[in-house]
C-alpha positions as CSV (number, residue, x, y, z in Angstrom):
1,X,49.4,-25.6,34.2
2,X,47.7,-28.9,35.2
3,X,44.3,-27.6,33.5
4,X,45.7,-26.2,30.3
5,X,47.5,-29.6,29.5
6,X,44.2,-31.8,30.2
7,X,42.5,-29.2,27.7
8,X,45.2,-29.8,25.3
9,X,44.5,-33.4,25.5
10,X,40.9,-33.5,25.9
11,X,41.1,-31.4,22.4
12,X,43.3,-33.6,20.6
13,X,41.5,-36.7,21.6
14,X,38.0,-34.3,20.3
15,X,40.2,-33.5,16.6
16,X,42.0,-37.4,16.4
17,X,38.0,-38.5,16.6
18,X,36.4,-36.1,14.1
19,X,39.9,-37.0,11.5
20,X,39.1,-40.5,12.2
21,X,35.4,-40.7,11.4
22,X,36.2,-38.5,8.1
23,X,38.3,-40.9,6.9
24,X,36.1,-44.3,7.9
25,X,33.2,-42.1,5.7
26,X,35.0,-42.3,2.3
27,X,35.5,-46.0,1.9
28,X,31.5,-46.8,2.0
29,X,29.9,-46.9,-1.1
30,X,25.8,-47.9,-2.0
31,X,25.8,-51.0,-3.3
32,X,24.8,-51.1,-6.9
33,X,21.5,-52.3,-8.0
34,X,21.9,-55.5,-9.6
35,X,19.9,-55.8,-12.9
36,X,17.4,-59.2,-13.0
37,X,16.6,-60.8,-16.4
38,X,13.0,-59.1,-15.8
39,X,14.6,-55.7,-15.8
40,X,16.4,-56.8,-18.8
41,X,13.4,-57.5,-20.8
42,X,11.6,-54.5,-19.4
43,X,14.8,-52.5,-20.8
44,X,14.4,-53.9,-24.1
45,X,10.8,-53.4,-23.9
46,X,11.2,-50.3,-24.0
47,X,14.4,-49.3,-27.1
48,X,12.2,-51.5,-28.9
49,X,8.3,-50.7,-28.9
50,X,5.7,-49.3,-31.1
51,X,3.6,-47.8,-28.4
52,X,3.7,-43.9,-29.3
53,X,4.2,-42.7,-25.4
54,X,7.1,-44.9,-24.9
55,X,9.1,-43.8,-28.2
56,X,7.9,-40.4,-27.3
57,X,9.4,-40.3,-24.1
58,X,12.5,-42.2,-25.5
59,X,12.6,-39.5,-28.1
60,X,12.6,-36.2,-25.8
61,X,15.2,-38.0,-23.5
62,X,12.9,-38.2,-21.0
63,X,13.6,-41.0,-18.5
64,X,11.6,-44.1,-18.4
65,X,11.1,-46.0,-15.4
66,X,9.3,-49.3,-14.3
67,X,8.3,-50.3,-10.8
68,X,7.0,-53.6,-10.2
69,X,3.2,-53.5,-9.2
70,X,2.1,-56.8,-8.5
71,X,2.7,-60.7,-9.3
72,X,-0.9,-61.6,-10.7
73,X,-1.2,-65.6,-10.6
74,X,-3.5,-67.3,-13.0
75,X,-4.4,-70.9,-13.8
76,X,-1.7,-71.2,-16.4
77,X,0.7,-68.4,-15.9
78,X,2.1,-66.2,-13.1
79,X,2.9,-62.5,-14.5
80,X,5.0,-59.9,-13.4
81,X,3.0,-56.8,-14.1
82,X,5.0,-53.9,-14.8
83,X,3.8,-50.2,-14.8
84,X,6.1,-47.8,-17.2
85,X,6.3,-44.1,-17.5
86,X,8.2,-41.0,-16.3
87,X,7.7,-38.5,-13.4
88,X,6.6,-35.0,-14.7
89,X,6.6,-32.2,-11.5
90,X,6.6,-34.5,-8.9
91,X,3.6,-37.3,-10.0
92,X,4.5,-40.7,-12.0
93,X,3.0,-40.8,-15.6
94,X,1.9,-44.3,-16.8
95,X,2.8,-45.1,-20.4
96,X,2.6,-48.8,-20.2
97,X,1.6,-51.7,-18.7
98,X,3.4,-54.5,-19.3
99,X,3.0,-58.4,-17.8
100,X,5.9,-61.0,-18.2
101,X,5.1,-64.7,-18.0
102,X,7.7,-65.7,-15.4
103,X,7.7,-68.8,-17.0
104,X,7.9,-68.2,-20.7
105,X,9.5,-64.7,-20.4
106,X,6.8,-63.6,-22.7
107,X,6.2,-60.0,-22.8
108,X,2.4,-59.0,-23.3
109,X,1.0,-55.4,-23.7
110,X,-2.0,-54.2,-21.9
111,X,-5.0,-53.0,-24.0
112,X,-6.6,-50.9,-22.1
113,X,-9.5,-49.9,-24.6
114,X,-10.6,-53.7,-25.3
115,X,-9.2,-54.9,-21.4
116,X,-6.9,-57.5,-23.0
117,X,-3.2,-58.4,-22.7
118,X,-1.5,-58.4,-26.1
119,X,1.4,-60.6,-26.9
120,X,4.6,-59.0,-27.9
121,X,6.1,-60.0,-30.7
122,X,9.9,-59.4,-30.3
């Protein structure tokens, strides 16, 4: 009798546990990414440009995303530079490449066929 009621205990202290942790499990939430006035002008970058990949993408409702490559530091600006584009079956496309004056907030497009940045001008 002695070892059927420690087995009854032992298994409602077991269930009381499991209950417990199901409940602590529903009250945490991710915190949500906050968006930065870089992102911001990235964003609008992107509803607003002329470069055909971008509206392309835009157009077929294809996500675009931005990762932040590098911080390139010259002697009168320091630039966020900014790669843009969409994964397709599991590799990242580049569209864009962007660089914003941290200063200014200038947006410039890369050139890629004359290796020069372009200033935006929106």
């Amino acid at each position: 009798m002695q070892k059927i009621l420690v087995s009854f205990v032992f298994s409602a202290l077991v269930i009381s546990c499991r209950q417990g942790k199901k409940g602590d499990t529903k009250n945490i939430t991710a915190p949500a990414k906050r968006i930065t006035w870089v992102d911001s002008l990235v964003m609008k970058y992107i509803s607003q440009t002329d470069d055909d990949l971008v509206k392309l993408a835009v157009k077929d409702t294809i996500p675009e995303e931005w990762s932040l490559d590098r911080m390139e530091t010259t002697d009168t600006a320091n630039c966020f530079v900014f790669q843009i584009g969409h994964s397709f079956e599991h590799r990242f496309v580049t569209d864009k490449w962007v660089y914003i004056d941290s200063l200014t907030r200038n947006i410039f497009e890369y050139d890629l066929a004359n290796d020069s940045l372009i200033r935006w001008p929106k």
